[in-house]
C-alpha positions in Angstrom: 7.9 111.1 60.7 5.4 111.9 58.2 8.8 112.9 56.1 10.1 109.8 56.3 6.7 108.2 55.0 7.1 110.2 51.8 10.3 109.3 51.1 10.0 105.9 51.6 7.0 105.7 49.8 8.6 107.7 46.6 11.4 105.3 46.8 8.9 102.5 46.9 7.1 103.6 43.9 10.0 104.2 41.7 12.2 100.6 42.6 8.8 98.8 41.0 9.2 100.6 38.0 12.7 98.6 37.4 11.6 94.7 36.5 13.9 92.5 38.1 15.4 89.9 35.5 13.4 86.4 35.4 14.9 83.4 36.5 12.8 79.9 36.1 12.9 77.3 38.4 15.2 74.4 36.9 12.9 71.5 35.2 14.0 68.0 35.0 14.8 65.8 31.7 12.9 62.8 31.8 16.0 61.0 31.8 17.1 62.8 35.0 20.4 63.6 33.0 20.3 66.9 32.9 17.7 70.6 34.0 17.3 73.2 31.7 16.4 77.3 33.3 15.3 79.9 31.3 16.0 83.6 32.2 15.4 86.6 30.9 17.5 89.8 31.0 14.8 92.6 31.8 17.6 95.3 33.2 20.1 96.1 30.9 18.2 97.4 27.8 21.5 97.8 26.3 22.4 94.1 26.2 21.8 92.3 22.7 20.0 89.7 25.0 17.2 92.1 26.3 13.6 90.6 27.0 15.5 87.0 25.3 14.3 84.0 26.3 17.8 82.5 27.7 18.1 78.6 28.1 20.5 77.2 30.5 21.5 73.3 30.5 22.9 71.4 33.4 24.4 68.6 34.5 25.1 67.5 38.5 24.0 71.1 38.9 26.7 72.1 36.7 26.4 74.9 33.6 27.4 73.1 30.3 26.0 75.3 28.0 23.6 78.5 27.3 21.7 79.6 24.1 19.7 82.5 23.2 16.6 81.4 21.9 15.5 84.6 20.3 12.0 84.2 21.7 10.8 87.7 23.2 9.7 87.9 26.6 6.8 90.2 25.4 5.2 87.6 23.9 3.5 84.2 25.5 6.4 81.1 25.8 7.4 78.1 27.6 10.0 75.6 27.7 9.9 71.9 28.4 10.8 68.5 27.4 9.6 65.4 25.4 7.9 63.2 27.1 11.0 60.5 27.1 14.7 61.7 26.1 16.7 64.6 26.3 14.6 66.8 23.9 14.5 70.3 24.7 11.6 72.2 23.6 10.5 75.7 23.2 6.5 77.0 22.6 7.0 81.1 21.5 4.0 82.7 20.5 6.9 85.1 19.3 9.4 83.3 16.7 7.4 79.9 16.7 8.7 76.7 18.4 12.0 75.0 18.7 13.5 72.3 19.7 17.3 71.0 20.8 18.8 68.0 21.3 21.8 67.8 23.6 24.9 65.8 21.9 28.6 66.5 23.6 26.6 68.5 26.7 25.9 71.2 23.9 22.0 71.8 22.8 21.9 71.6 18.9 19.1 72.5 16.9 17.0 70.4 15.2 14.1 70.1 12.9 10.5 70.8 14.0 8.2 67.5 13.5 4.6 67.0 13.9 5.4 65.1 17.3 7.5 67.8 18.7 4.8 70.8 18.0 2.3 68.6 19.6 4.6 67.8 22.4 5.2 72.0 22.4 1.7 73.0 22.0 0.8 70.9 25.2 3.2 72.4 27.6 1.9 75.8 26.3 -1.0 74.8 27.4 0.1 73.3 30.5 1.3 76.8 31.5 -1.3 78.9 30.3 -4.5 77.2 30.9 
C-alpha cells in the first residue's frame, strides 16, 4: 500500500507540472450577434501559437473565424466588447491593445481611438481589480 501512495503521488506531482491549455468562457456581443473565446495553447511549445492569445468568433454557436492576436499569455490581458456593437477589443499589457470589427463573419483590424483604449482600459480593469 504504502507503494502505491508513492507512485501515485510521483505521478501527481509531475502531471501539475504540464499546464493544461486555457479555454475562456464565451462572452456575448452586446448585440447578441455573435461570442468571442480566447484560448491559449500552453502544451505544444512547438506550435508558432504557443502562450498566443487566440480569439475565436461565433455565430448560433458556430466557428466563423479565429485570429492570433500575438498577445502573450505571460503578460496581463483581457478581451471584451464595446459597450454597443460588434467591436471586439483586446487590453495586452504585452503588444498594447487592439481592436476588430467583424464585417462578412471575419474580424478585421481596425484603428485604435481614444474611445476604444478607454473602453480597453476598463475591461482591464474589470478583470484585474
Amino acid at each position: 500500500m504504502k507503494q502505491y501512495l508513492v507512485f501515485l503521488s510521483i505521478v501527481l506531482a509531475f502531471s501539475s507540472c504540464f499546464p493544461d491549455n486555457y479555454e475562456s468562457k464565451k462572452i456575448k456581443s452586446p448585440t447578441k450577434n455573435f461570442e468571442i473565446q480566447a484560448t491559449v495553447n500552453k502544451k505544444d511549445k512547438n506550435s508558432d501559437s504557443y502562450a498566443d492569445v487566440i480569439l475565436h468568433l461565433f455565430r448560433d454557436d458556430k466557428k466563423i473565424d479565429t485570429l492570433n492576436t500575438r498577445a502573450g499569455d505571460f503578460s496581463k490581458w483581457t478581451i471584451g466588447w464595446t459597450e454597443y456593437g460588434d467591436t471586439i477589443l483586446l487590453q495586452s499589457s504585452d503588444i498594447s491593445n487592439g481592436a476588430w470589427l467583424i464585417e462578412n463573419n471575419q474580424m478585421k483590424t481596425i484603428e485604435m481611438t481614444d474611445y476604444l483604449n478607454d473602453r480597453a482600459t476598463q475591461l482591464k480593469l474589470m478583470k484585474y481589480e
